[in-house]
TORTI-823429 format. One record per atom (N, C-alpha, C): x, y, z. Coordinates in steps of 0.02 Angstrom, whole numbers, padded with zeros to 5 digits, always signed. Example, Ala and Ser with C-alpha at 12.3 -4.5 7.8 and 13.67 -1.06 7.14 Angstrom:
BEGIN
+00660-00284+00390+00615-00225+00390+00660-00165+00390+00642-00112+00354+00684-00053+00357+00645+00002+00394
***
This chain:
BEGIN
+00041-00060+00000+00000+00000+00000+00044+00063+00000+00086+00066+00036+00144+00129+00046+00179+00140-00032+00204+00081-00044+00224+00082-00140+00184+00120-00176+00102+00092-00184+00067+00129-00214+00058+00198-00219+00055+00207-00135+00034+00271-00153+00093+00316-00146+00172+00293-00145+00242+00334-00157+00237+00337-00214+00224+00275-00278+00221+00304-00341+00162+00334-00360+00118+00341-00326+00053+00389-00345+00080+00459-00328+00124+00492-00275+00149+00533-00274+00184+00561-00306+00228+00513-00324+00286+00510-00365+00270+00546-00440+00206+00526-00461+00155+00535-00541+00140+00592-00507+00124+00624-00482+00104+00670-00476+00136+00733-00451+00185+00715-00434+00244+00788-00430+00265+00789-00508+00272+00712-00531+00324+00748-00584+00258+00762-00650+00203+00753-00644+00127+00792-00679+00139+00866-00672+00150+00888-00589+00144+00953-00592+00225+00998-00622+00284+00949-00609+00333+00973-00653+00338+00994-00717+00296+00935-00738+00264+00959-00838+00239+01010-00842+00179+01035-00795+00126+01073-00805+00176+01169-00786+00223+01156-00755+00273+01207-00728+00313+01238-00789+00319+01167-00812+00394+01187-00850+00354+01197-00925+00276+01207-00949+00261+01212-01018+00244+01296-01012+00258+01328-01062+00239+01389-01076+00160+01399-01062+00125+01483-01069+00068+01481-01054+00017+01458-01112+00018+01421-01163-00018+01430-01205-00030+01326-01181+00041+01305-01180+00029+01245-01146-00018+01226-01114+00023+01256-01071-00032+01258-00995-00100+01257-01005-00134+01316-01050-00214+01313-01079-00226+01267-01102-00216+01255-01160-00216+01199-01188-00244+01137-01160-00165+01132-01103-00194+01069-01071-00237+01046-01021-00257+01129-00974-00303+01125-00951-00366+01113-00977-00377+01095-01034-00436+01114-01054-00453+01053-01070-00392+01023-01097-00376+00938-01107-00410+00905-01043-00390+00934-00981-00396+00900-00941-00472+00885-00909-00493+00961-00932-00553+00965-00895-00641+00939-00955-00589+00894-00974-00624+00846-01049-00664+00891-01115-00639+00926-01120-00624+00974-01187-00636+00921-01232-00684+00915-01289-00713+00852-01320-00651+00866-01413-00590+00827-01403-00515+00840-01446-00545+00834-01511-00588+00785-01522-00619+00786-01597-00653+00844-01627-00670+00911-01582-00716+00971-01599-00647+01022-01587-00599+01012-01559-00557+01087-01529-00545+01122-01581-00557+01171-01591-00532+01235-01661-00483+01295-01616-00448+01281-01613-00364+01320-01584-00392+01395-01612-00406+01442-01598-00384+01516-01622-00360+01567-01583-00299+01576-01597-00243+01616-01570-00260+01679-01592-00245+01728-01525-00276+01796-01528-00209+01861-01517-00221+01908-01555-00179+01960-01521-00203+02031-01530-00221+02034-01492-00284+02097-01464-00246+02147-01419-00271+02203-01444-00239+02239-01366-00289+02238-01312-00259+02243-01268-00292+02214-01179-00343+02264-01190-00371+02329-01220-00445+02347-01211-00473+02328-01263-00461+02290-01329-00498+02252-01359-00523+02185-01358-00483+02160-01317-00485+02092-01287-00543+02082-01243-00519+02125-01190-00568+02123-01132-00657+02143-01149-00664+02199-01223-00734+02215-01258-00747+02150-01296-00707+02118-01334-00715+02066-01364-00721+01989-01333-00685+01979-01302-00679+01916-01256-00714+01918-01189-00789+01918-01212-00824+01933-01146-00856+01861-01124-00886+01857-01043-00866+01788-01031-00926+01740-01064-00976+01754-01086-01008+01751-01123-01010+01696-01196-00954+01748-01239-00920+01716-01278-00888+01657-01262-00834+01647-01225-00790+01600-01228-00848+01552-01194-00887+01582-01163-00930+01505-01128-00951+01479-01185-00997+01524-01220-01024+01474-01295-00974+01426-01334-00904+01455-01362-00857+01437-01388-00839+01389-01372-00831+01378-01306-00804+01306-01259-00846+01247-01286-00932+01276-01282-00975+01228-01302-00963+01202-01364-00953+01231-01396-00947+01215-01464-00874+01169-01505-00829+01195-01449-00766+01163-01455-00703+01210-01500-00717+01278-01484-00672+01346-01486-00623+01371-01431-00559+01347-01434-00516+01372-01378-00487+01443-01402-00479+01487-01376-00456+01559-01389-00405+01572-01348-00341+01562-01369-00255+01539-01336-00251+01625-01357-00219+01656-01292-00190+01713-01303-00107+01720-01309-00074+01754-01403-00039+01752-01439+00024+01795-01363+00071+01770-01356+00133+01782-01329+00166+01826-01381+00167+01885-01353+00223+01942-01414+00299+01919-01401+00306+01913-01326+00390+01885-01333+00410+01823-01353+00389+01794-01379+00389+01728-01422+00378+01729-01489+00421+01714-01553+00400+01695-01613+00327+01662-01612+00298+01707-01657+00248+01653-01683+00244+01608-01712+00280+01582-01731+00283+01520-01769+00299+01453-01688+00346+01492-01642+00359+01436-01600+00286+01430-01554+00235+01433-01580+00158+01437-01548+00134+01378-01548+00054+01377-01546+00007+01351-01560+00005+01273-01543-00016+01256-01605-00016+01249-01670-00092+01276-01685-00105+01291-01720-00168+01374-01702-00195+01354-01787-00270+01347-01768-00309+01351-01825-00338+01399-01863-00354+01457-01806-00363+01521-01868-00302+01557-01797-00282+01622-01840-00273+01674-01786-00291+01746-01816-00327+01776-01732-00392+01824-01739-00343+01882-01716-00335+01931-01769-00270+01997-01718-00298+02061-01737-00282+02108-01691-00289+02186-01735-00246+02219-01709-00170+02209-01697-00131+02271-01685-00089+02294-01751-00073+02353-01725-00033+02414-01778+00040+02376-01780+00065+02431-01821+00134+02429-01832+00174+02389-01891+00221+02408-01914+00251+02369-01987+00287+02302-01958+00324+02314-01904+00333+02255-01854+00278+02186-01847+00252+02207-01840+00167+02149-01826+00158+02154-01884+00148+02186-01953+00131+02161-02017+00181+02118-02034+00239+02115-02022+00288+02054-02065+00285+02019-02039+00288+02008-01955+00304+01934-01930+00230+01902-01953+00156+01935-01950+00118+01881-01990+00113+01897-02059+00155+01912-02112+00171+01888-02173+00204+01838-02167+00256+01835-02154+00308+01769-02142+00246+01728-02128+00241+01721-02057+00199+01661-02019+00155+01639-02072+00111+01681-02126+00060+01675-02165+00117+01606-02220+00167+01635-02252+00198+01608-02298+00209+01544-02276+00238+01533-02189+00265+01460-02153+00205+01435-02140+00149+01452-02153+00089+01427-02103+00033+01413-02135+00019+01411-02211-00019+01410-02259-00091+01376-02245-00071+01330-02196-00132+01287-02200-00196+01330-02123-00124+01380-02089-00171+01403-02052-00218+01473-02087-00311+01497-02031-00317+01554-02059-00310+01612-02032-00279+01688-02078-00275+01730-02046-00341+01785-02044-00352+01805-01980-00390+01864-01997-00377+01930-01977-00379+01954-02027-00370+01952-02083-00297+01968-02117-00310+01972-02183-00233+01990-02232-00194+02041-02198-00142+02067-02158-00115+02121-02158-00113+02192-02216-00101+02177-02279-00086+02208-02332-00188+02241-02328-00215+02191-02341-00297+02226-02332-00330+02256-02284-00301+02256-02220-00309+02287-02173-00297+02362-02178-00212+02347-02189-00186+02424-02190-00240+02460-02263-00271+02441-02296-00306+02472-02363-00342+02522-02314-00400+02473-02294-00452+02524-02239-00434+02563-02179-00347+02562-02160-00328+02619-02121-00320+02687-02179-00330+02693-02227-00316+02746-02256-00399+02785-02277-00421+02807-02261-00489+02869-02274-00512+02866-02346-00439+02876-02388-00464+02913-02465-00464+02819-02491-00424+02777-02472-00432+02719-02521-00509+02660-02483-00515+02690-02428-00587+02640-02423-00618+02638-02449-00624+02702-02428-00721+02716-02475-00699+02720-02568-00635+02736-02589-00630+02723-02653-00632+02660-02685-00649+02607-02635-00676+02572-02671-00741+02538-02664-00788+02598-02643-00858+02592-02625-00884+02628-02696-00849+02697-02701-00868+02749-02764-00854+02686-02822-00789+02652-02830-00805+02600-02889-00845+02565-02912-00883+02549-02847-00907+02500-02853-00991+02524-02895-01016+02588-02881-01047+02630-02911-01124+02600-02914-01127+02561-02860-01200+02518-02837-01249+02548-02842-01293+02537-02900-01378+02549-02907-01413+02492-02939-01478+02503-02912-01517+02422-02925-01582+02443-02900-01628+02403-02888-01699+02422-02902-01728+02448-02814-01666+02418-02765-01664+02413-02716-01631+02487-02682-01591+02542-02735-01571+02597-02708-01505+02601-02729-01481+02650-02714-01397+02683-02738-01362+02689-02663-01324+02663-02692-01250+02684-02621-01193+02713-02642-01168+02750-02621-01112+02795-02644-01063+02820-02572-01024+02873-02598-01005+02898-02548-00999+02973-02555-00997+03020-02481-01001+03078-02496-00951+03116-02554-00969+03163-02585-00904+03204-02607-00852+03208-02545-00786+03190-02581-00741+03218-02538-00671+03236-02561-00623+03258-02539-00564+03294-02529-00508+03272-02504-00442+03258-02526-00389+03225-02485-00331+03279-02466-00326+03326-02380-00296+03374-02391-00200+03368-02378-00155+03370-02407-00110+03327-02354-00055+03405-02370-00086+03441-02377-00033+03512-02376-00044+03555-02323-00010+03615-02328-00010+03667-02269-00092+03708-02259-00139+03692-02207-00187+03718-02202-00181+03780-02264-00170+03821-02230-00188+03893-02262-00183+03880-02362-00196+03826-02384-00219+03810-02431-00281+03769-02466-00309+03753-02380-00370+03714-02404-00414+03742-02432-00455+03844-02408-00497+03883-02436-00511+03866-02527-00451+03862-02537-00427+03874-02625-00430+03816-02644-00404+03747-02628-00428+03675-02627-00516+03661-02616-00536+03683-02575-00601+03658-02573-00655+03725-02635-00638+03772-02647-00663+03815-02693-00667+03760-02765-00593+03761-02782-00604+03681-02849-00609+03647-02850-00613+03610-02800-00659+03548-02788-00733+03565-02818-00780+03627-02787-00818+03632-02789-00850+03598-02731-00825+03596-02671-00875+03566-02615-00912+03610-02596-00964+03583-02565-01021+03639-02528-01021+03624-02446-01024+03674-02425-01002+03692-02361-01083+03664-02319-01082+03650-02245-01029+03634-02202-00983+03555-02228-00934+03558-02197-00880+03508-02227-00847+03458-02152-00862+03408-02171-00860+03371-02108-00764+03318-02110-00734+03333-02057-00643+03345-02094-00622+03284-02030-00594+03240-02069-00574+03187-02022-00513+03170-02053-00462+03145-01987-00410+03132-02004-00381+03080-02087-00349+03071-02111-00323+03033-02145-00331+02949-02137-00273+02946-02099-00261+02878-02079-00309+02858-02001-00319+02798-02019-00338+02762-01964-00300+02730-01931-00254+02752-01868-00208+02704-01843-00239+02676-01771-00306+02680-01739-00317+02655-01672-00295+02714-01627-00291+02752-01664-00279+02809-01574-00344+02852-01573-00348+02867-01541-00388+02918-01503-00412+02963-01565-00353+03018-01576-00325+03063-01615-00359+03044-01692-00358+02984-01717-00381+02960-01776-00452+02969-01794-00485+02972-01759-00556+02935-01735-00588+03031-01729-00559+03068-01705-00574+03140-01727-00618+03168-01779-00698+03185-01752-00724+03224-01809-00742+03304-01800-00746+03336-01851-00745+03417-01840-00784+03423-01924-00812+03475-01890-00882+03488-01936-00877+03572-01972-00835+03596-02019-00814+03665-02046-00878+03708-02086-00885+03760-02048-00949+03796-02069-00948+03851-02110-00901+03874-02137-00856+03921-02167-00784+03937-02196-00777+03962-02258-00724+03958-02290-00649+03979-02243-00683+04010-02184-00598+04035-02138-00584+04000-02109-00638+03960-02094-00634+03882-02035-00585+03838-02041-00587+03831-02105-00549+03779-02155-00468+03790-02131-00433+03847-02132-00375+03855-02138-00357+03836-02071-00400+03809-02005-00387+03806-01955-00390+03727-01952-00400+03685-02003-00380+03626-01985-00331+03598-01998-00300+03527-01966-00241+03513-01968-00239+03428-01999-00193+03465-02068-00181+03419-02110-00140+03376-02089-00133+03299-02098-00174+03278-02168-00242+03251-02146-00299+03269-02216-00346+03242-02172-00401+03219-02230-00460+03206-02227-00497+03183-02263-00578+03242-02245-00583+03283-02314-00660+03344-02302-00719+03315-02350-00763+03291-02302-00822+03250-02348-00884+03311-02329-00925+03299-02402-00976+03351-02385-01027+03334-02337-01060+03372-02305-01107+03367-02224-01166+03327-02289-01193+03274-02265-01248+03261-02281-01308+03256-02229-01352+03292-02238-01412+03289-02178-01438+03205-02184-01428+03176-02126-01463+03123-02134-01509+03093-02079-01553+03147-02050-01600+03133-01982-01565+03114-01951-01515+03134-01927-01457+03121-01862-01450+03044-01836-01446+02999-01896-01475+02938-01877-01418+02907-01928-01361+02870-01916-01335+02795-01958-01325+02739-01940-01340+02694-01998-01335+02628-01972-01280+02614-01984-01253+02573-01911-01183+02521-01905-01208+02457-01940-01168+02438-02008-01178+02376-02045-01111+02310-02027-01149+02279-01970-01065+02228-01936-01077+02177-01995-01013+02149-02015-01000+02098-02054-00952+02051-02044-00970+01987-02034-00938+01915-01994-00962+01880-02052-00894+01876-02094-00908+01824-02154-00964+01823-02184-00993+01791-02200-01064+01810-02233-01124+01842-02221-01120+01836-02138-01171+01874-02084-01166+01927-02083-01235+01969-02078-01240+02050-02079-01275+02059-02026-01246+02115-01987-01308+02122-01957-01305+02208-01910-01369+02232-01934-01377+02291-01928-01410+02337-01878-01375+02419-01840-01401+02419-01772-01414+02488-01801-01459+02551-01773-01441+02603-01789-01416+02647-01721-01399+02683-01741-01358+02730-01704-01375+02792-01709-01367+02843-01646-01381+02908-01685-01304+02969-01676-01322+02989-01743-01264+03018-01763-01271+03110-01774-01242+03144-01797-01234+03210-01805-01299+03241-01809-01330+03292-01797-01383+03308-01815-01388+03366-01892-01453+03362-01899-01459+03398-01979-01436+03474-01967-01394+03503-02011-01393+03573-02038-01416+03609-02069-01475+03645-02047-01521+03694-02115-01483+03758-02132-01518+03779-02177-01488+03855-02181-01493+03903-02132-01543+03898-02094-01515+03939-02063-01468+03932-02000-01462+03875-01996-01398+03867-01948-01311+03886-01968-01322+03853-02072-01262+03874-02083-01228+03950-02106-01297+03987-02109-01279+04072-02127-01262+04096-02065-01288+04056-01992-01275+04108-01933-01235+04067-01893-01207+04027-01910-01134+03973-01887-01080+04002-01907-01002+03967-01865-00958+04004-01900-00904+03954-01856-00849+03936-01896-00784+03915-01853-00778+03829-01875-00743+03803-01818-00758+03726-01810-00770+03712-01773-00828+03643-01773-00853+03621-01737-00795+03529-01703-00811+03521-01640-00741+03446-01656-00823+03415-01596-00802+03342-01627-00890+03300-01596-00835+03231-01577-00880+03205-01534-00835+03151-01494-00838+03101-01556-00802+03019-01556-00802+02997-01598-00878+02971-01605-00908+02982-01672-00986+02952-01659-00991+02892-01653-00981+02837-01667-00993+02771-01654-00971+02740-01596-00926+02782-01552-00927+02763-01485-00973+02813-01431-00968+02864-01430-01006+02907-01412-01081+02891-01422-01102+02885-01471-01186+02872-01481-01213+02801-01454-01271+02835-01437-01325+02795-01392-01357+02757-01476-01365+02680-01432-01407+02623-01487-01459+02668-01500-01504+02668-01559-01551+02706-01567-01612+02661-01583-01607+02606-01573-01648+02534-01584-01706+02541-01539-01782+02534-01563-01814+02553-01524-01856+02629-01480-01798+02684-01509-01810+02745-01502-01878+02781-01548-01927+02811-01524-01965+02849-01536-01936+02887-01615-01932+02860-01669-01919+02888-01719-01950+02876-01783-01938+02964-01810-01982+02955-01881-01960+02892-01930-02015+02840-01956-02006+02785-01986-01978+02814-02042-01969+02846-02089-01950+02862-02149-01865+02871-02144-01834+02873-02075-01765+02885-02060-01759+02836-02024-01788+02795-01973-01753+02754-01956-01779+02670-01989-01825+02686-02038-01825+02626-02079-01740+02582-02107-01718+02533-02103-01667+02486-02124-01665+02501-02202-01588+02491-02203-01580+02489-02295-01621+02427-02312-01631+02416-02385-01646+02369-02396-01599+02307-02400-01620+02249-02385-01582+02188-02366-01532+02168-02410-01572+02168-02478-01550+02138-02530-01475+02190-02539-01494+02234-02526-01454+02291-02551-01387+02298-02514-01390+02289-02459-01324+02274-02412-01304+02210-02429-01345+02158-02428-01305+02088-02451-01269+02103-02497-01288+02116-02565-01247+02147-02619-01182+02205-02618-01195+02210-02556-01145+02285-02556-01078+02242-02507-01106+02211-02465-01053+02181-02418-01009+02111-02463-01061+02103-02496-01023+02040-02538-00959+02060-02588-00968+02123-02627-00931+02152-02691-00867+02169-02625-00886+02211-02573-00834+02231-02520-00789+02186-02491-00814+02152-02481-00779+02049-02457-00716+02057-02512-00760+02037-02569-00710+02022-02628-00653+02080-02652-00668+02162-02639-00615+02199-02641-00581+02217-02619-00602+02200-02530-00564+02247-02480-00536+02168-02465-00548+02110-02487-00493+02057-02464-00514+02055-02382-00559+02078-02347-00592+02085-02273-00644+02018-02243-00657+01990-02193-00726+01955-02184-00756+01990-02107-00711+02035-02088-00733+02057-02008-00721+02134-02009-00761+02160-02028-00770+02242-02040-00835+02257-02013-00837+02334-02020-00918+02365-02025-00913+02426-02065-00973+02448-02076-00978+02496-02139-01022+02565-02094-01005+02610-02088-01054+02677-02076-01087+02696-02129-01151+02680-02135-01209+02689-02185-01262+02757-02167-01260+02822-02214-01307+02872-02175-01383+02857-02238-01442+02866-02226-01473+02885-02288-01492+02967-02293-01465+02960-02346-01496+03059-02357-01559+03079-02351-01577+03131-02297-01647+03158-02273-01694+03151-02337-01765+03141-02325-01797+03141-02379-01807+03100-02454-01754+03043-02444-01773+03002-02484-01767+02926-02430-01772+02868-02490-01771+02814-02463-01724+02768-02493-01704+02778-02546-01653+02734-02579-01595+02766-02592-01579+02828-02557-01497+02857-02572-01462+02842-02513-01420+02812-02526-01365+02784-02459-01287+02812-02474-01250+02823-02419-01184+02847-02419-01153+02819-02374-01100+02766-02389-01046+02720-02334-00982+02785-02322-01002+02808-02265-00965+02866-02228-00875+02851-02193-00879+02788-02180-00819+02743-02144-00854+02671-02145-00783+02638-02149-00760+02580-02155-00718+02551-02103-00745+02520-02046-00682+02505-01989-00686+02417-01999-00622+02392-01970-00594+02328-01966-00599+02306-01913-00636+02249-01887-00629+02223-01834-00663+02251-01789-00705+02303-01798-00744+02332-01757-00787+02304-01681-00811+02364-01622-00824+02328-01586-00889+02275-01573-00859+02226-01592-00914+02154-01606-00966+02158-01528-00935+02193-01494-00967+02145-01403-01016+02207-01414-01016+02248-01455-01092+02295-01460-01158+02265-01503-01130+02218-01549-01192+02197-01611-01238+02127-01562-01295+02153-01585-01342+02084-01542-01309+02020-01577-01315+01976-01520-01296+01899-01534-01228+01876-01562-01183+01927-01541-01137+01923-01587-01103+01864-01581-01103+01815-01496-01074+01766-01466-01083+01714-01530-01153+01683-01545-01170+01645-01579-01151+01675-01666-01162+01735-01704-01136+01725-01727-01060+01724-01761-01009+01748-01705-00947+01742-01714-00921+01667-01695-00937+01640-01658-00939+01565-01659-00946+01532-01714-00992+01542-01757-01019+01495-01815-00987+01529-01872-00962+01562-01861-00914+01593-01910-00853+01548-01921-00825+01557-01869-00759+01517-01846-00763+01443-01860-00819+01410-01851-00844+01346-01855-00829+01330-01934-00853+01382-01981-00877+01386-02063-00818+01383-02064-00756+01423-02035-00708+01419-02083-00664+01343-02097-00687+01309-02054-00646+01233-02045-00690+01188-02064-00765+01190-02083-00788+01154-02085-00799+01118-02134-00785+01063-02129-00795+00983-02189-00698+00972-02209-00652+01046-02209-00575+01014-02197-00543+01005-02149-00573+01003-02079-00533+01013-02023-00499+00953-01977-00442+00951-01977-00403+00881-01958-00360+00909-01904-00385+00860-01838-00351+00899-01795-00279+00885-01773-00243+00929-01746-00183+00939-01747-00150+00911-01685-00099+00871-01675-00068+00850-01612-00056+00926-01568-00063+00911-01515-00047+00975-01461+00009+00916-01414+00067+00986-01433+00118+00961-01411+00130+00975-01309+00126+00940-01276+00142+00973-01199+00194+00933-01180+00249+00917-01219+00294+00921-01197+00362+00983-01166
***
């Protein structure tokens, strides 16, 4: 009896020696092993989030469903090669930097059979203002279902005190709504300011992107997109400018970022003719052509409709990866997303804990 249970001891110090000496992704892993994680369903996806996107995204919620389903979500080690990881079935990331774009190019090139989300190279497209939506204007969508376009706009990247004379040949019409350039995740990026006059102008700070004010019942819809899934919330956004606000206005206006700042508008006491939904057909079609150009499957689209009609639409911004833990149900369908992407080739992979 004493034998037994010295080598039952014995198994079990040197269990917890293994469990000591494996890195943290190990360690998950094998906890999860342990706690009968069903190995024929596990779909590995390795994450690298920054800790306040993580914590909006990875809510507990989620990972409970995921578990059910047989989704482990291993958080990506920066001081470690990625490649010495995983072995990771998709991996889900959104940080900056040219640094983090190559090591997952490489990884993409060594790792072929894993998926990324998304492309680096297509990512950085939709950090830039003038090339998003340029390829919304290409796309030049009309159908029986309505027109989508995007506002007139302006790309300023010179010394203010030349925008007056820039926006004169353009021919824009004033008020002029002036947002930064690039999208890099700061604060600073995410900046909107609303120009009510030709002197206004010289007071903003280039480089930046001047789209014309469109009145749109202070109301846009956030269009989230998870692979083939759409799904749509409204929001309320800037309010309308008449004339006579813009003859007795003057200067710039700067508004918090709207899509974080604004209250859901779902349910709100509002005129049906503005907060009626695009038509279905019409976003399916619009998100599908976008899939295929922006090289994207996890974006959202800022959709305004212009006051007074019903079929004129304008995709205002284009964000990546947007915040998912705001769209209803998103648990279930970001789950079944993840599921689609492996499903009918998925062969599972030895997990190494040695």
């Amino acid at each position: 009896m004493f034998l037994m249970r010295l080598k039952g001891e014995i198994s079990l110090r040197n269990e917890e020696e293994k469990e000591n000496d494996r890195n943290p992704q190990q360690q998950q892993l094998y906890a999860i092993s342990a706690a009968g994680f069903p190995p024929q369903q596990k779909l590995v996806v390795g994450y690298a989030l920054t800790s306040k996107k993580a914590k909006s995204f990875l809510q507990p919620k989620l990972e409970g469903l995921a578990r059910k389903k047989g989704i482990l979500f291993v958080a990506i080690d920066h001081n470690r090669p990625l490649s010495d990881q995983g072995p990771f079935d998709i991996v889900l990331h959104k940080l900056s930097g040219k640094e983090w774009r190559q090591i997952l190019e490489d990884y993409r090139l060594k790792h072929p059979e894993v998926t990324v989300l998304d492309p680096p190279d297509a990512i950085q497209h939709v950090h830039n203002r003038q090339s998003m939506l340029q390829d919304v204007a290409d796309l030049n969508l009309s159908d029986c279902y309505g027109k989508v376009g995007v506002p007139r706009q302006l790309v300023i990247t010179k010394d203010p005190s030349s925008i007056p004379d820039a926006v004169t040949k353009a021919g824009l019409t004033l008020p002029l709504v002036a947002k930064p350039l690039v999208v890099d995740g700061s604060a600073k990026s995410h900046e909107l300011s609303l120009a009510y006059d030709q002197f206004a102008l010289s007071k903003l700070d280039p480089p930046l992107v001047l789209q014309e004010f469109v009145n749109h019942g202070g109301l846009l819809f956030k269009v989230y997109i998870v692979g083939e899934a759409i799904k749509v919330v409204r929001r309320f956004s800037l309010p309308d400018v008449n004339k006579h606000e813009l003859l007795n206005n003057g200067g710039v206006y700067q508004f918090p970022r709207v899509s974080c700042a604004a209250a859901c508008a779902d349910g709100a006491d509002l005129d049906p003719s503005v907060a009626e939904l695009p038509p279905r057909p019409l976003l399916e079609r619009l998100a599908k052509e976008l899939r295929r150009k922006l090289g994207l499957r996890l974006f959202n689209l800022d959709i305004i409709r212009e006051l007074g009609t019903r079929d004129r639409f304008y995709v205002i911004d284009i964000n990546y990866f947007p915040g998912y833990g705001k769209m209803p149900e998103y648990e279930h369908i970001f789950t079944d997303f993840l599921l689609s992407l492996v499903q009918g080739n998925y062969k599972r992979r030895p997990v190494n804990n040695s």
